[in-house]
Phi, psi and omega in degrees: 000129192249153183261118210276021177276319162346108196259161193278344170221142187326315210222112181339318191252068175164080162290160212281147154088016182258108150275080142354118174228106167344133146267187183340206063337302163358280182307332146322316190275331180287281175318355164293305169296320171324281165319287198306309178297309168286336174262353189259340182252346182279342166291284160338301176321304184314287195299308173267002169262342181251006146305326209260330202258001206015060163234111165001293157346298209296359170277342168291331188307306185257046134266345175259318191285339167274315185293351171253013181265319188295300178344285184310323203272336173263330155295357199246244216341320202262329177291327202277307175305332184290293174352134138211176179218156168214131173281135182213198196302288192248019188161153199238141183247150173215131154242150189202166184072134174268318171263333167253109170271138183220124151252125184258108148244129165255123191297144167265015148264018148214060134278130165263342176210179187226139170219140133214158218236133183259108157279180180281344204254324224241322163290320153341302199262345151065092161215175158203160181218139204259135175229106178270110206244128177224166186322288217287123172295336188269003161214074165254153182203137197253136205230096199276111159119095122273063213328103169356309197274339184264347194273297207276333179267334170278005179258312184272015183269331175278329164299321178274332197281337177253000114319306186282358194269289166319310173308334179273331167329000000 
């Protein structure tokens, strides 16, 4: 007699028999960069209004904006390692978050489409990103810091696998 109290894997987002595959690293410097470009200059602001004006106060302004930049720089590397994705029989999973976590399973017979997508920042960075489209606008799920060539094979594997899938309808 097996005990059906048991849940099948310790932990609800790794499921057992799941082979994980990372995305980039890449994507931690793009977004990295991303922060340097929005905080570096609201720093400058900071720094010469409260130089030009000598009032005291106004040094919390780009002290609060490096603390929060020193934040972003220790959080974002650890948000980029949790991202993974896994391919399985009937369906595909992406995980992401570390204190909040999700797990997306899309089944491929109801993907209606696959897109990926290259910005100037995310090519810079030879990153890319697979976006899975299903009937529910609320469960599409996105696979972000991809290597072009893993962007593109996984599009068009997701693409035939969500065909046969449709095709058995």
């Amino acid at each position: 007699m097996t005990d059906v109290t048991q849940p099948a894997s310790a932990d609800l987002f790794d499921p057992l028999g799941v082979d994980w595959t990372p995305v980039s690293p890449r994507l931690a410097s793009a977004r990295l960069t991303v922060t340097a470009i929005v905080l570096g200059p609201l720093l400058l602001l900071g720094v010469a209004l409260a130089a030009l004006t000598q009032v005291a106060w106004l040094w919390s302004l780009p002290a609060l904006v490096l603390a929060l930049g020193v934040w972003i720089a220790l959080l974002v590397p650890r948000q980029v390692r949790a991202m993974r994705y896994a391919e399985r029989a009937d369906d595909l999973l992406v995980r992401r978050g570390i204190m909040f976590r999700q797990l997306v399973v899309v089944p491929y017979g109801r993907m209606q489409y696959v897109d990926v997508t290259a910005g100037p920042l995310a090519r810079k960075f030879g990153i890319a990103s697979v976006q899975l489209h299903t009937a529910s606008p609320a469960t599409t799920a996105s696979i972000e810091g991809l290597p072009p060539q893993e962007a593109a094979r996984l599009r068009d594997r997701l693409a035939s696998r969500g065909e046969a899938r449709l095709a058995g309808l």
